[in-house]
Residue, then its C-alpha position, 0 to 999 in steps of 0.5 A: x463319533x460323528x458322521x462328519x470328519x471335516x466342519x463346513x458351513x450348515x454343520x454344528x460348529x462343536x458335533x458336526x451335526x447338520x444344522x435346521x436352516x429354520x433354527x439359525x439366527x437364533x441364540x445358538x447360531x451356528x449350533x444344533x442346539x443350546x446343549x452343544x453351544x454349553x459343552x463347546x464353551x467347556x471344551x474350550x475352557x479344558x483345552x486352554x487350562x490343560x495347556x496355560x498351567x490353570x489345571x495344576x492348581x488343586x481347585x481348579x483341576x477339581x473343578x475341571x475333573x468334578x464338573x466339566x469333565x463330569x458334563x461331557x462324560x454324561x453328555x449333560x449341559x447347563x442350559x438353565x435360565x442366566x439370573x439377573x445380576x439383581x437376583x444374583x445380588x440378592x442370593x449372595x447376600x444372604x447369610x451376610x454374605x457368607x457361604x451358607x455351608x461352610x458359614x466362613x469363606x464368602x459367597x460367591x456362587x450361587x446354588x441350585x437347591x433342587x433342580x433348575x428354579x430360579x425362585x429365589x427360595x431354590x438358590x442359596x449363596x456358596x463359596x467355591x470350594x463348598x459349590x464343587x464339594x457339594x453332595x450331587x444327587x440324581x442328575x436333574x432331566x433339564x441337564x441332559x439333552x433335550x431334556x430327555x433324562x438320557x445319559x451317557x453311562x456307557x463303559x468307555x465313557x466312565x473310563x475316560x472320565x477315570x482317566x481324566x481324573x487321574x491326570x489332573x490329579x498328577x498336577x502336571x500341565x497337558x503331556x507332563x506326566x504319564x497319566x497324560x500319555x494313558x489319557x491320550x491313548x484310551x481317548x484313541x482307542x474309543x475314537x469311535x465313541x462320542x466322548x471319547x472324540x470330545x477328548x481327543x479333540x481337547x488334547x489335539x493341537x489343532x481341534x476338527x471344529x471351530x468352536x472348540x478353539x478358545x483363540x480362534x473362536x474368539x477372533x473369528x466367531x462373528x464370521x462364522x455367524x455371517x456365513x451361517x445364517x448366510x446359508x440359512x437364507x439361501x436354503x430357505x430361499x430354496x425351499x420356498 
């Protein structure tokens, strides 16, 4: 849980970590690092399927239990290089455009064979379905943050995962079942744990940090990154 209990300027808009003044203006403005800018936009996502209905569609709901969930729990983020859309083209053709798994429905994701390459004999064309089945092996380092190799495995965490699972499989939106209601009062009880924070700040009305608001983040990102890189210069305007 952070330090923090209120998000200000010069603080992480998604963990409330203070930020490195030298680092802002940067891609990750207004981040600690590209690792909390990925989990925020999970967050995000979570917190308007959960509410709009998406999550009551079985496909949807497994990709939100078996990835996104999945990433916070772990504190694992995808930081990978983004394919150009050529390279992108280039995989989803293969196989006729066919998904190379299932050689049926269309391809339409690309896949990672092994690790984070983006040579192109390392990415492979799937349909959806297929891309969140597949088989997951040992959590590659350069998902985990800062490439350490560290994950969170601790019991709270895998717990809160459980239940996260449990109530997306009830196929009912955000309070609509009991499974909800068991989700909310585990993720209070390990309020002090670091994903335990991240769920109740997907299940609150109204999040602690800006950046896990879909709405508002979309209206009022570009005055977030004027104020802090804003506070970048007069920091370093200080420091010289």
């Amino acid at each position: 849980m952070p330090v923090e209990q209120e998000w200000r300027v010069g603080l992480c808009a998604s963990c409330l970590e203070p930020l490195d003044p030298t680092e802002v203006g940067k891609k990750h403005v207004g981040f600690c690092s590209e690792h909390c800018r990925k989990q925020a936009e999970k967050i995000r996502y979570v917190r308007q399927a959960i509410r709009d209905g998406r999550s009551t569609d079985p496909l949807t709901a497994l990709v939100i239990s078996s990835n996104m969930i999945t990433f916070l729990a772990f504190d694992l983020a995808y930081t990978r290089p983004r394919l150009s859309d050529e390279l992108r083209q280039e995989v989803l053709a293969q196989n006729d455009g066919r998904c190379v798994s299932c050689n049926e429905r269309p391809a339409t994701e690309v896949d990672h064979i092994d690790g984070g390459s983006i040579e192109l004999s390392n990415l492979r064309g799937l349909c959806r379905r297929c891309h969140v089945l597949k088989p997951r092996g040992e959590i590659p380092d350069d998902l985990t943050r800062d490439g350490a190799g560290t994950i969170d495995t601790s019991e709270q965490s895998q717990k809160l995962r459980q239940l996260w699972r449990l109530a997306l499989r009830s196929r009912q939106p955000l309070d609509e079942a009991p499974e909800w209601r068991d989700l909310r009062e585990r993720a209070a009880e390990y309020a002090d744990t670091r994903f335990g924070w991240i769920t109740q700040q997907i299940l609150c009305d109204e999040p602690t940090c800006p950046a896990h608001d879909g709405i508002h983040w979309r209206t009022e990102w570009p005055r977030y990154r004027r104020k802090c890189r804003e506070w970048a210069k007069e920091r370093a305007a200080a420091g010289s």
